[in-house]
C-alpha positions in Angstrom: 0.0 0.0 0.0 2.9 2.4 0.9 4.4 1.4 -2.4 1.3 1.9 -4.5 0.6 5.8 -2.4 3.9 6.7 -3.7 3.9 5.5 -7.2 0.7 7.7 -7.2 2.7 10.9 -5.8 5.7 10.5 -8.4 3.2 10.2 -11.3 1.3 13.3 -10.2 4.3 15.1 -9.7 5.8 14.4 -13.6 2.3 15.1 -14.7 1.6 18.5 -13.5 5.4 19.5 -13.8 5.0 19.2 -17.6 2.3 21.3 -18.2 2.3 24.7 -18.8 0.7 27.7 -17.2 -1.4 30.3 -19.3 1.7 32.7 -19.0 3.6 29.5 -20.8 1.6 28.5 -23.5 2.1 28.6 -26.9 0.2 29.7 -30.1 -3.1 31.7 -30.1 -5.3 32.3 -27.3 -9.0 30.7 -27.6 -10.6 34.3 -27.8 -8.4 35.2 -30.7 -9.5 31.9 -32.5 -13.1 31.5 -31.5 -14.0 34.5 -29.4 -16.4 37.0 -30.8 -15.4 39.7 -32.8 -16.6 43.7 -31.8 -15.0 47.4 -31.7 -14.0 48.1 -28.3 -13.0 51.9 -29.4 -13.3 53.3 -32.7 -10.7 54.5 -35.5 -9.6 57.9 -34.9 -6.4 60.2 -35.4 -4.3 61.9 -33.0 -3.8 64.5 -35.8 -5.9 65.3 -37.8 -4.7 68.6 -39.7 -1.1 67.1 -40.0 1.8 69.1 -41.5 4.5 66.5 -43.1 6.7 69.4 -44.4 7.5 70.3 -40.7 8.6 66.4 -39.8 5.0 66.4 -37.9 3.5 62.6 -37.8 0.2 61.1 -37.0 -0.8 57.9 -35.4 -4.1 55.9 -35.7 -6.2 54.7 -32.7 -8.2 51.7 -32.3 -9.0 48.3 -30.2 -11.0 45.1 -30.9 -12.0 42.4 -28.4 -9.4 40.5 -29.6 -5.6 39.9 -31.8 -6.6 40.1 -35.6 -5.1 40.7 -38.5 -5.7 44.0 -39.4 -5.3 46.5 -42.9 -5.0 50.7 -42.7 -5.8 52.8 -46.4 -5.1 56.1 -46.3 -5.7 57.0 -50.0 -5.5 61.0 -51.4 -8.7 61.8 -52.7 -7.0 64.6 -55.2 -3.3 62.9 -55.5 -4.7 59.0 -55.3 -1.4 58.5 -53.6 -1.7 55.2 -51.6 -0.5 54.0 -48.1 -1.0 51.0 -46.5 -0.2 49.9 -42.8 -0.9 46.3 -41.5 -0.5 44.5 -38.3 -1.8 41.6 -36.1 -2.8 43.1 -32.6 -6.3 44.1 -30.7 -4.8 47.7 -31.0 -3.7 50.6 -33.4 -1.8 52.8 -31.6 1.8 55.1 -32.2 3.7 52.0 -31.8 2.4 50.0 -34.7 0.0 52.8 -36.8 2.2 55.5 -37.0 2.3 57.7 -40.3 5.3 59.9 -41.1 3.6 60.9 -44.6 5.1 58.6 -46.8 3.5 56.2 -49.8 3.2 52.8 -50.6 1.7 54.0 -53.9 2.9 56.3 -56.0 1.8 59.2 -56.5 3.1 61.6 -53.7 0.6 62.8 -51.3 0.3 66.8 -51.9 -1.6 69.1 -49.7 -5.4 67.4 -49.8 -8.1 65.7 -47.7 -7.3 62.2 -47.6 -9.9 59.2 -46.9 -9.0 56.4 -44.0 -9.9 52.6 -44.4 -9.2 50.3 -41.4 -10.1 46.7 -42.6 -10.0 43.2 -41.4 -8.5 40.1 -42.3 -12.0 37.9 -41.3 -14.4 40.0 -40.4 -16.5 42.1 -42.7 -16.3 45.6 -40.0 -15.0 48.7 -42.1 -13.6 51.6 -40.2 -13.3 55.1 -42.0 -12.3 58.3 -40.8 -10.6 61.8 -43.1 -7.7 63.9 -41.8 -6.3 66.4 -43.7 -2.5 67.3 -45.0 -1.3 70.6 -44.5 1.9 70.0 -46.2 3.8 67.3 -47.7 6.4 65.2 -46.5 9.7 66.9 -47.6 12.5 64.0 -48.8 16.4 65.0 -47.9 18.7 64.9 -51.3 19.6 67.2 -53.7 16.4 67.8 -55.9 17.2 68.7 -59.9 13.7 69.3 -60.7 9.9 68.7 -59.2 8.6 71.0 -62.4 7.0 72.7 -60.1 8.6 75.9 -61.4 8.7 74.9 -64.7 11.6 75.0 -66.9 15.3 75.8 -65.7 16.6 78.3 -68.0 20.0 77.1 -67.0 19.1 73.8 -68.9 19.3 73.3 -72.6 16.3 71.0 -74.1 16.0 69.6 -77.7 12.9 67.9 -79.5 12.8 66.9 -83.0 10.3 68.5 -85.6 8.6 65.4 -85.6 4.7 64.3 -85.4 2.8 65.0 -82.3 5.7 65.9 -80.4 5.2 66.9 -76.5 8.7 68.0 -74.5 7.4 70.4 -71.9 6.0 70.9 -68.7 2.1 69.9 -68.3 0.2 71.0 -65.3 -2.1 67.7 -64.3 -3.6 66.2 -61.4 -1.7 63.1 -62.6 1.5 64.3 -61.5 3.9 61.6 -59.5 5.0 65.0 -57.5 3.1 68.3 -57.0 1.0 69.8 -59.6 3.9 69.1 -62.3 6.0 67.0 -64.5 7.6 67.1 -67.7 5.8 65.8 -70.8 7.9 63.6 -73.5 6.4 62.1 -76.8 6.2 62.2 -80.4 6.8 60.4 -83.8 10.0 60.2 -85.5 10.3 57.7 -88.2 14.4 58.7 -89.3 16.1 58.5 -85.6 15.9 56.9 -82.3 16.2 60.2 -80.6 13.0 61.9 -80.1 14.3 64.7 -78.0 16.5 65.5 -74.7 16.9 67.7 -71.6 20.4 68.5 -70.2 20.4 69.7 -66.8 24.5 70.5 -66.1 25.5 71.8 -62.5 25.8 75.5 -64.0 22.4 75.4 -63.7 22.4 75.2 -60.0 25.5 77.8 -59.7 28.2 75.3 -59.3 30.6 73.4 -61.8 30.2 70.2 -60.6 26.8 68.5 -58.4 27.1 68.6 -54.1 27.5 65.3 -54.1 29.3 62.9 -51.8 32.5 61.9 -53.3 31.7 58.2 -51.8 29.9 56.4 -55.4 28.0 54.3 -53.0 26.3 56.6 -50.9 25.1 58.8 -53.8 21.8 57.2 -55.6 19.9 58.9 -58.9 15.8 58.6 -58.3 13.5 59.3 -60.6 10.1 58.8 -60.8 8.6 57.6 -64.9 5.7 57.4 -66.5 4.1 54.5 -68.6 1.0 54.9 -70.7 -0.3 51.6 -70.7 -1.1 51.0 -74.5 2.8 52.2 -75.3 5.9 50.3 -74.4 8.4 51.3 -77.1 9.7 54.2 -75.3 13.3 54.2 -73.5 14.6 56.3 -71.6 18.6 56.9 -71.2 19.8 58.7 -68.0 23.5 60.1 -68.7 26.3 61.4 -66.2 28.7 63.4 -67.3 32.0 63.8 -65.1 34.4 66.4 -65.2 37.4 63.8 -64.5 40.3 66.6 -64.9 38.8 69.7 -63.3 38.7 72.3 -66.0 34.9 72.9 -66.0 33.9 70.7 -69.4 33.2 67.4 -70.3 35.2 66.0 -72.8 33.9 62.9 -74.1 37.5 61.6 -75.3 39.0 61.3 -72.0 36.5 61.6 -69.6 33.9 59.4 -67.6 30.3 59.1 -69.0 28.1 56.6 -66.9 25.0 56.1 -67.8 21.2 53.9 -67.0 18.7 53.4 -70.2 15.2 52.2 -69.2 13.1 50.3 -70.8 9.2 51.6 -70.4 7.9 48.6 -69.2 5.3 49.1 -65.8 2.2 51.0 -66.5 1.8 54.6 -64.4 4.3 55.7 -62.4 7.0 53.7 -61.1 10.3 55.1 -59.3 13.8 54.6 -60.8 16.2 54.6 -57.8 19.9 53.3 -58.9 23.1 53.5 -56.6 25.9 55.7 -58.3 28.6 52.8 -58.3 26.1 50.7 -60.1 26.1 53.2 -63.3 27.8 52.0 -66.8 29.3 53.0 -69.3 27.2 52.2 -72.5 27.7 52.6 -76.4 24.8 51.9 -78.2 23.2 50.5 -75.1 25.7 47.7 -74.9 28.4 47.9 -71.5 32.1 50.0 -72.7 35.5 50.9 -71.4 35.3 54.1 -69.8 36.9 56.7 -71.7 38.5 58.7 -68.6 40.4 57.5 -65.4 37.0 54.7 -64.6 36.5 56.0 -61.6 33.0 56.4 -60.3 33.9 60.3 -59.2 30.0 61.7 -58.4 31.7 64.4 -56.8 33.2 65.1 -60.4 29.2 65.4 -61.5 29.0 68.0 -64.3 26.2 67.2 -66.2 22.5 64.9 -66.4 21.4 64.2 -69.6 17.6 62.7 -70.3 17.4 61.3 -73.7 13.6 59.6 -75.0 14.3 57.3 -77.4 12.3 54.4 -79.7 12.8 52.8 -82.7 12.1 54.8 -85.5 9.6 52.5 -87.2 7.3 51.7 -83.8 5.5 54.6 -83.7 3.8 57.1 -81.4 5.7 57.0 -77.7 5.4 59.0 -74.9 6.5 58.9 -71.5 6.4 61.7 -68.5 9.3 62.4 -66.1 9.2 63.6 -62.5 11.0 64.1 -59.5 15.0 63.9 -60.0 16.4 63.6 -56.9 19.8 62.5 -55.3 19.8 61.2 -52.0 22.9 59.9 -49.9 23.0 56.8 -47.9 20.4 55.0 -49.4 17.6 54.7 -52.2 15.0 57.7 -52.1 11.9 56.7 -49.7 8.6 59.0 -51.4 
């Protein structure tokens, strides 16, 4: 009997040592499987009149009666510019809602009303809510051109006297950036080129571009324009670099790298390429540099943008937008 009393005491003892206590246990809770579903306090903003252009940010505020997976819209109802937040908690709050006025989407959000979508993953519940943007989010780099002011007389600008051609700025409400953007398109059946801009640093009242010396902290973003019944446009990007310091390019014996892109995702998409990453291309095909082969973007003298297409494919068109530099890393919109 003694034996059998503690055979029964050493069981009991293995048994409830191996389980685990709520603290301890793993996967999801019952409520968050099977418990019912309800708003326990509804979406709202703690700004709601926020100003980007002044760092400013905004969180959203929520909570549910339980974990879920959860979706946040914030759409520009003048722009269309698209963000999108997501999570898996019973709560929106600064620590996983937080908006800093960036996109996922592009176009840029400018100053408008905006509408507010907070959707769920299995439940049908649709919160909405508007705030309103003072000012846009302002990006750190050194900014070429938003069109915003139109043309830089400092640049020089081609277009042959082709068929329909477009090389200007266009004010639209389908700018990537602003009100703005520069328009590019036209038919040329005896030359790939249809036209160019040339932006050189004299422009901005320098001989060569503020720009790191470092090639890999210096990255080219721009944002590009795809009508979606044309894909015969390409666009080559060109820099110039002033390899011996006299104040000219001299394309015998010194540096041109260069990017050509192929029109290819319908709207507006963003270019972003790392300085170090650039080529040297004849023809479109990879060269020998004709200077020292050094990627020198502190040796920037010129950009060149150059719309090309073959000559017998037609009508193409393309619109450019926001040329920015940034250092350190790709350009976040």
């Amino acid at each position: 009997m003694k034996y059998s009393l503690l055979f029964s005491a050493i069981i009991s003892l293995v048994v409830f040592s191996g389980c685990k206590t709520d603290d301890e246990f793993d996967g999801p809770s019952l409520n968050d499987l099977y418990g019912k579903f309800s708003i326990v306090e509804p979406l709202s903003a703690s700004v709601y009149d926020v100003d980007f252009g002044t760092g400013q940010t905004t969180f959203f505020k929520a909570s549910f009666s339980k974990n879920i997976a959860w979706k946040l819209n914030i759409t520009g109802l003048e722009s269309g510019a698209k963000k999108e937040i997501t999570g898996f908690s019973n709560v929106l709050d600064a620590t996983n809602a937080t908006w800093n006025g960036t996109i996922t989407k592009l176009p840029l959000f400018r100053i408008e009303d905006c509408a507010v979508e907070l959707t769920f993953d299995t439940e049908t519940d649709t919160l909405r809510d508007t705030l309103h943007v003072a000012s846009a989010r302002i990006n750190e780099g050194f900014l070429l051109s938003d069109f915003e002011d139109g043309v830089n007389p400092g640049w020089q600008s081609f277009a042959q006297s082709g068929a329909s051609m477009s090389f200007a700025v266009q004010t639209s409400d389908s700018a990537a950036q602003g009100a703005k953007y520069f328009d590019m398109g036209g038919v040329v059946d005896w030359d790939w080129l249809l036209g160019y801009l040339y932006l050189p640093a004299s422009a901005y009242g320098a001989t060569t571009y503020p720009l790191s010396a470092n090639p890999d902290e210096v990255f080219f973003n721009s944002m590009i324009y795809k009508s979606e019944s044309l894909s015969n446009g390409i666009l080559l990007f060109q820099f110039t670099e002033d390899d011996n310091g006299d104040g000219t390019f001299t394309s015998a014996n010194e540096d041109m790298y260069s990017i050509q892109v192929t029109l290819s995702e319908n709207g507006w998409s963003q270019l972003s390429v790392k300085y170090s990453d650039l080529a040297t291309l004849v023809n479109g095909s990879p060269a020998t540099p004709a200077g020292n082969g050094v990627h020198e973007p502190n040796k920037l003298s010129q950009v060149n943008v150059l719309f090309l297409k073959n000559p017998s494919s037609g009508y193409a068109h393309t619109r450019l937008d926001y040329l920015i530099f940034t250092q350190g890393a790709p350009l976040v919109p």
